[in-house]
C-alpha positions in Angstrom: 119.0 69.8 94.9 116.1 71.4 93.2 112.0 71.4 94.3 110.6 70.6 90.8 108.9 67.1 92.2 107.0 70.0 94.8 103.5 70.1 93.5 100.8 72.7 94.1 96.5 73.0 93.7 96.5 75.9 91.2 92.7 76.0 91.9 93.3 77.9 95.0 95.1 81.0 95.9 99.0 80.4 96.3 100.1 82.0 99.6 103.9 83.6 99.6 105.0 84.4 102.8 107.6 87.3 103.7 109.8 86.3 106.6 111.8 88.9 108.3 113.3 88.8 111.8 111.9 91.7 114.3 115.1 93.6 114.1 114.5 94.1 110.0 111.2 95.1 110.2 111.6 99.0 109.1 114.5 98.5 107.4 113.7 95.8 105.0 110.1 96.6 104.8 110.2 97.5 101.4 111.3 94.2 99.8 106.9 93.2 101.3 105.9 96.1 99.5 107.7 94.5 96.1 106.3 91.0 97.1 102.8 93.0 97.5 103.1 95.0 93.9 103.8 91.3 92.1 101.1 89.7 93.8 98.3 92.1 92.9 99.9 92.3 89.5 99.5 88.3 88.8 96.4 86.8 89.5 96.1 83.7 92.2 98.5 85.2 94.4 98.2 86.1 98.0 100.8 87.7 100.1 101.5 87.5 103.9 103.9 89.3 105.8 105.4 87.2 108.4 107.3 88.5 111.2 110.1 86.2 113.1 111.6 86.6 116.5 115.3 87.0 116.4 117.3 83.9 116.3 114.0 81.6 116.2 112.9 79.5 112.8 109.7 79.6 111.3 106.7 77.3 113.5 106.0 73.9 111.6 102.4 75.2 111.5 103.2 78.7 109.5 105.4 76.3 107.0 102.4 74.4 106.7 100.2 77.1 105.3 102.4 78.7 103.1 103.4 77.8 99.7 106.1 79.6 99.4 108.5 81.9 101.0 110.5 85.7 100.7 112.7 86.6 103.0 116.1 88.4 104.1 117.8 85.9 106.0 121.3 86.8 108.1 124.4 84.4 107.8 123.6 82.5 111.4 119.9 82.0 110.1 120.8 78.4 109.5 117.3 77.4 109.4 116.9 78.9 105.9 119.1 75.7 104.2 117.0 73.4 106.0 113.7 74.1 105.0 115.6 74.8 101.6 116.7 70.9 102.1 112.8 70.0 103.2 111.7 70.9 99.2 110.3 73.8 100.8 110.2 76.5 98.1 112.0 79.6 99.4 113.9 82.4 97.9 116.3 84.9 99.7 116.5 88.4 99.4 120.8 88.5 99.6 124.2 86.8 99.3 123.9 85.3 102.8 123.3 81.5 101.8 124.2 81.9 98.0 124.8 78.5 96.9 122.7 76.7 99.6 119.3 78.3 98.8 117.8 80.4 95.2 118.5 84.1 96.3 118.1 87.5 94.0 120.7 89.7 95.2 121.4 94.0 95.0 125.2 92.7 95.3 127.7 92.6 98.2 126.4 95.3 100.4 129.1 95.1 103.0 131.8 95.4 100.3 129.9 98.3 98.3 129.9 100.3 102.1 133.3 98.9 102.8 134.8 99.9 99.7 133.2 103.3 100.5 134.5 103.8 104.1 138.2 103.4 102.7 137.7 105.9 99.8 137.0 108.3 102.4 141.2 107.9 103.2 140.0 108.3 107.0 142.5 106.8 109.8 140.5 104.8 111.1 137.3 102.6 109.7 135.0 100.9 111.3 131.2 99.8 112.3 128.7 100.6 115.2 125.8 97.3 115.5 123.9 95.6 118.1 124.8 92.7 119.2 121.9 91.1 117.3 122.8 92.4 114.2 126.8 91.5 115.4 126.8 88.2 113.6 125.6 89.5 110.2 128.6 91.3 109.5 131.5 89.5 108.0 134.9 89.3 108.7 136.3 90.5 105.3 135.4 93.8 106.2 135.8 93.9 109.9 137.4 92.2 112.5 135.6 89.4 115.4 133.0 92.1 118.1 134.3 94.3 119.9 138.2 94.6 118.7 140.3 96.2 116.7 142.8 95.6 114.2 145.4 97.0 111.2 144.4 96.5 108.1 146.9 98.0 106.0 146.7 101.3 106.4 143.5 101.6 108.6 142.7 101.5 112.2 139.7 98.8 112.3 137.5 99.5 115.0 133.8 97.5 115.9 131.5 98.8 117.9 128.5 96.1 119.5 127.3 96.9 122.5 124.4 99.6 121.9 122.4 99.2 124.4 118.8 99.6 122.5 118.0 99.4 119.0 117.1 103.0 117.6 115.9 100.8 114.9 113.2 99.4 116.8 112.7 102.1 119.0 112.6 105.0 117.2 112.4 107.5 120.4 115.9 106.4 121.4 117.4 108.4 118.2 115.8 111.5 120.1 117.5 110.6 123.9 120.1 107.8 123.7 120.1 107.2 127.1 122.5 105.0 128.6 124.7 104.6 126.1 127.7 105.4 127.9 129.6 102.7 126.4 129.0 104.3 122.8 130.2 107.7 124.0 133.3 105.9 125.5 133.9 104.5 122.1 133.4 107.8 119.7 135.9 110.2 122.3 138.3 106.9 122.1 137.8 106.4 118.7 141.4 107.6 116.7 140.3 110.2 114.3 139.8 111.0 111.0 137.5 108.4 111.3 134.3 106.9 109.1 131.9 104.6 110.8 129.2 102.3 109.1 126.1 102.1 111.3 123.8 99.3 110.9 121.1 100.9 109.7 120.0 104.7 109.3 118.5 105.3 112.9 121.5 103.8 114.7 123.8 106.5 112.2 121.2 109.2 113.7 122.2 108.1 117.0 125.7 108.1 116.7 125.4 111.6 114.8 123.5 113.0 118.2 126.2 111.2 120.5 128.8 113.1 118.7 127.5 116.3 118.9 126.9 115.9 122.4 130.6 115.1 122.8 131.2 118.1 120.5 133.0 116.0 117.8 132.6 117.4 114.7 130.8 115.5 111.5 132.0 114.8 109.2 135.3 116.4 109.8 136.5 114.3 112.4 133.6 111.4 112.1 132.0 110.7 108.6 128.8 108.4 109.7 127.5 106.1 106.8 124.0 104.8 107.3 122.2 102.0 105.6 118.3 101.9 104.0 118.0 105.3 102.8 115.5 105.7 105.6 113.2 108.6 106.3 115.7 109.9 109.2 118.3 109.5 106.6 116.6 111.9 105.1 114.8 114.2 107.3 118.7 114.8 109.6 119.4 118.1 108.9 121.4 118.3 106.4 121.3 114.7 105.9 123.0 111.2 106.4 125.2 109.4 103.5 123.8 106.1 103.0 123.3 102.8 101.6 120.5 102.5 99.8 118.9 99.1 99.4 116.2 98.2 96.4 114.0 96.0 98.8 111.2 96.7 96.4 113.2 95.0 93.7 114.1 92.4 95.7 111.1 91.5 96.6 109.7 91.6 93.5 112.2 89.7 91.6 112.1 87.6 94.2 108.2 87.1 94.1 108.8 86.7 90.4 111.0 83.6 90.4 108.9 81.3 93.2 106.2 82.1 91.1 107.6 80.9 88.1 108.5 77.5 89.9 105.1 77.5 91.2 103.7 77.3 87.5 106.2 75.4 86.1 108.1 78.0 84.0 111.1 77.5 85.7 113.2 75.4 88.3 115.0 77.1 91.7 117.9 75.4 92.3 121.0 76.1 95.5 122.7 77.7 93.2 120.1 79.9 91.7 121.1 83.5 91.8 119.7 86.5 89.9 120.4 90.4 89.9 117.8 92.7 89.9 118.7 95.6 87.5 119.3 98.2 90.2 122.0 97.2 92.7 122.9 99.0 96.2 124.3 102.2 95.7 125.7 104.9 98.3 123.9 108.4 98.3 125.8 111.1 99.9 125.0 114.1 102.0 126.5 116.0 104.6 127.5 112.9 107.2 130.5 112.3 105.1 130.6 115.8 103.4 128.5 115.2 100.5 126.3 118.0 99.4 123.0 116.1 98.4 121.2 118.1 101.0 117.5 117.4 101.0 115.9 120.8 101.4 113.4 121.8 104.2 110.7 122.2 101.8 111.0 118.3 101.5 111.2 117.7 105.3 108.0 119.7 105.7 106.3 117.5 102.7 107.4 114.4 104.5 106.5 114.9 107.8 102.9 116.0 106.6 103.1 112.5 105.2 103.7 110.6 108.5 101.2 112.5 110.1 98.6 112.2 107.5 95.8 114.4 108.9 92.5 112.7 110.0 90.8 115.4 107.0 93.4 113.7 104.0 95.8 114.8 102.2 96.8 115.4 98.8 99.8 116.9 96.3 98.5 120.5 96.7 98.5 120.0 100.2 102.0 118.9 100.1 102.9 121.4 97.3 101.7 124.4 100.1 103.9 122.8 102.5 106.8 122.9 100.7 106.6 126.1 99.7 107.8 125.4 96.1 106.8 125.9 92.8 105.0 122.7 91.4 107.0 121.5 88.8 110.0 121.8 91.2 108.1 119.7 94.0 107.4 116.8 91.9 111.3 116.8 90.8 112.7 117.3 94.2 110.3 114.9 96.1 110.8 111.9 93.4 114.5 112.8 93.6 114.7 112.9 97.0 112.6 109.7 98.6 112.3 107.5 95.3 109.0 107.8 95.2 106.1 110.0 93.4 104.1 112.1 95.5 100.6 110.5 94.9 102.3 107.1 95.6 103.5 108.0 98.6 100.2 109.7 99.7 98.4 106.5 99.3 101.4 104.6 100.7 100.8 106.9 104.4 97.0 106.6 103.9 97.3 102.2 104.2 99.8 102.5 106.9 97.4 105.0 108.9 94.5 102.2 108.0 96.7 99.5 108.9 97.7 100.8 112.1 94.2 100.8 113.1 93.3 97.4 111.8 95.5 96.2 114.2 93.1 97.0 116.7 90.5 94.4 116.5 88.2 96.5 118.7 87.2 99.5 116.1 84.8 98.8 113.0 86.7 99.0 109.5 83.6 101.9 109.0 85.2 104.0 111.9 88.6 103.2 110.0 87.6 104.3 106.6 86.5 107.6 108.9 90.3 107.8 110.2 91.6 107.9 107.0 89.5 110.6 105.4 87.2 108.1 103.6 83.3 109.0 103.6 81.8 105.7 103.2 83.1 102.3 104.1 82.9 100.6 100.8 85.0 103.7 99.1 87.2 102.7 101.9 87.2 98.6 101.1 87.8 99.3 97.9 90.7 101.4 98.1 92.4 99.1 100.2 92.0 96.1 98.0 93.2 97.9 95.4 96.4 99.1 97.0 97.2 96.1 99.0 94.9 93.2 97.2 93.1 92.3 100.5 90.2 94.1 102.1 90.4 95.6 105.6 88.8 92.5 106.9 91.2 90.2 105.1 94.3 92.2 105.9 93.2 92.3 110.0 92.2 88.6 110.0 95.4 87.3 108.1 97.5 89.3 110.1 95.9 87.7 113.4 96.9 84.4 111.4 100.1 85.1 110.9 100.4 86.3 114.6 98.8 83.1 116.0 101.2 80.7 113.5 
């Protein structure tokens, strides 16, 4: 089936939409950020991040707004081949529905970790989830929830019943209460042992848990991660993970509805394309890697999450760090992917946005917040960096909130 009978008024705007389920927001944020970049890069394009409670499809009234759609989709999403099937144009972000729907793909995550987790020659193998996330992982590479298996010569071993998301809530990385369940599992778990987490925060909390126990990582427990998130990073000395181009994703994936928008080319089921960089596993200590990212970097990035109310900028970061400069800008990119100034203005709109959120303060005392001195150098900047203005960005977000 294909949508090339789909027609569209290139007079106005065309809206692509992001869709991701609550429990992805962090960790696939990035493949917005590459629908974003491609947007403000192509004129007559207008992106909308879209946010979708677990388990639930997309309202009739959002589908009707939207032109278009991005998103990462899980395997018991089944609403993705439908609107696929309704000649809505829609692109996913992995292999989940390859062959029902047009999908860009970083290749088979689960078998680039699972192929990992046996060249590690542990015992035992195995995964630590939600059970939200259970149903996303497929049997090839583990067993059904919550048992365990042989699989030639590993222990398999699932683990799906933490209690709260450290994904979602961030503080429970820091006091994993009431997880008894999970500590059960790690002193039962038969050892040498590597464990997948489902994404970086959960392998922060598993980490802690096994300290507490006093079960050494990564001699007895190597913990794999998944994201490349900022904890991933910042974990002293650091968490071997999985790290996911979302920002190619997105982008590709931008690229290609675009395209059928104009007429360039046709999306079909079986559609699938490969972004040039694919999923790739960086190792640090977790699994007794030696990628360590130094403290100099931890100070840098944790001056960026705070961003200071008075700005910030590479010298600022520079003094942090406590490195020479040519050295910072090596180690920084090297170490988050990123170059300095982008990430500087990257903190600066997620300080702004934070604050747009609240319809209650003026986008002047915003442009205050963020170290701006007049409200139009403010605008400005955020147009340029996200291709809406503060307004825009505050009142479609209250539309996306209300479809």
């Amino acid at each position: 089936m294909s949508i090339s009978s789909v027609r569209f008024n290139m007079s106005s705007p065309l809206r692509i939409g992001v869709l991701l389920r609550e429990e992805y927001l962090k960790s696939r944020r990035d493949i917005m950020d590459g629908v974003i970049n491609y947007c403000l890069e192509n004129s007559g394009l207008m992106a909308f991040f879209l946010p979708l409670k677990s388990g639930e499809p997309p309202s009739p009234a959002l589908l009707s707004k939207i032109h278009g759609f991005v998103t990462w989709a899980a395997p018991g999403d089944r609403w993705l081949p439908d609107m696929w099937s309704a000649s809505i144009p829609v692109v996913n972000c992995n292999d989940a529905h390859s062959g029902a729907v047009p999908c860009v793909s970083a290749g088979n995550t689960h078998e680039i970790a699972g192929g990992y987790l046996k060249s590690l020659e542990r015992r035992t193998i195995g995964c630590v989830t939600t059970s939200r996330h259970a149903a996303d992982w497929p049997g090839t590479l583990l067993p059904a929830n919550g048992v365990h298996s042989i699989s030639g010569n590993f222990d398999i071993r699932v683990f799906t019943n933490v209690s709260r998301d450290p994904g979602r809530f961030p503080e429970h990385m820091l006091c994993g209460e009431g997880e008894e369940e999970l500590e059960e599992f790690l002193r039962d778990l038969p050892k040498p042992a590597s464990l997948w987490c489902v994404h970086d925060e959960m392998a922060a909390l598993v980490w802690r848990k096994a300290d507490e126990l006093g079960i050494h990582v990564p001699n007895e427990i190597a913990i794999v991660g998944f994201g490349d998130h900022p904890c991933a990073v910042h974990s002293t000395p650091g968490i071997t993970t999985l790290r996911l181009p979302g920002y190619n994703l997105g982008y590709e994936a931008a690229k290609r509805l675009h395209h059928q928008f104009t007429g360039t080319e046709e999306l079909t089921a079986t559609t699938r394309y490969l972004p040039l960089t694919t999923g790739d596993i960086i190792e640090r200590f977790s699994t007794g890697g030696y990628h360590q990212i130094n403290r100099g970097m931890q100070r840098a990035w944790r001056l960026l999450e705070e961003y200071p109310d008075d700005g910030l900028t590479v010298e600022h970061l520079i003094e942090h760090a406590r490195i020479s400069r040519a050295g910072f800008y090596k180690e920084f990119e090297k170490a988050f992917n990123i170059s300095p100034g982008k990430a500087i203005r990257n903190s600066r709109i997620k300080k702004a946005r934070k604050y747009l959120l609240n319809s209650n303060i003026p986008i002047s005392v915003v442009g205050k917040r963020c170290a701006f001195h007049a409200e139009s150098e403010f605008c400005n900047f955020f147009k340029r960096e996200t291709g809406e203005t503060p307004m825009e960005w505050r009142n479609n977000h209250l539309f996306a909130t209300r479809a």
